[in-house]
C-alpha positions, 0 to 999 in steps of 0.5 A: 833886781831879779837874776833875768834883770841883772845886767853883767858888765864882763864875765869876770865873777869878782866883778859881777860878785861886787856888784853884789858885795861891793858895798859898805853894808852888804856883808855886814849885814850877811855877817850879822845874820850868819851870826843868828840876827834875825829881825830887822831892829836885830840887824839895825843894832849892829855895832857899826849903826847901818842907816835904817834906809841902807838896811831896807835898801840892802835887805830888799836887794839880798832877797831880790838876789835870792841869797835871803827870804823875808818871813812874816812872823808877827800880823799886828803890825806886821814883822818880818824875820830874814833867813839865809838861803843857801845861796846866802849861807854859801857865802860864809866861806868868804866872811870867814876869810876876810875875817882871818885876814882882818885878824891877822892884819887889821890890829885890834880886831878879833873874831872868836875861833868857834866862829871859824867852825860854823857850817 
């Protein structure tokens, strides 16, 4: 969905953000590719086994938002890497505060403090 196709149900931007992020896989994988994941089997081996439908489905809507772009890195067969933007890359501050507040919240949970410090 193109920004011009995009449809805004109020001029909240916490609900027109979810409509971005309110998924369950979403910032996952936007988690994964902060942390360097690159390459599709990269993002489908994550811990929490995104369904390979829900990632192509998430990917294609991540690039269509602009937040990530699709290189070919391999002609036979064809690969595809994904990088951030910097519309991508604007939404660490965001992972790292649902991570410091999963940290202190969710018991068990750890995120290591060098992950605080990325830019």
């Amino acid at each position: 969905m193109s920004n011009d196709d995009q449809f805004l149900r109020s001029g909240c931007p916490i609900a027109n953000a979810l409509d971005i992020y309110g998924d369950k896989w979403t910032l996952i994988i936007l988690r994964d590719l902060v942390c360097g994941k690159e390459t599709y089997s990269e993002l489908a081996d994550s811990p929490e086994k995104i369904p390979s439908n829900r990632l192509a489905e998430r990917l294609k809507m991540l690039e269509a938002q602009e937040m990530l772009i699709k290189e070919l890195y391999q002609e036979k067969p064809k690969r595809y890497k994904y990088l951030l933007t910097q519309k991508g890359r604007d939404t660490l501050p965001v992972l790292q505060a649902m991570a410091r507040w999963g940290n202190q919240y969710v018991e068990d949970t750890w995120v290591p403090p060098e992950w605080f410090m990325k830019a």
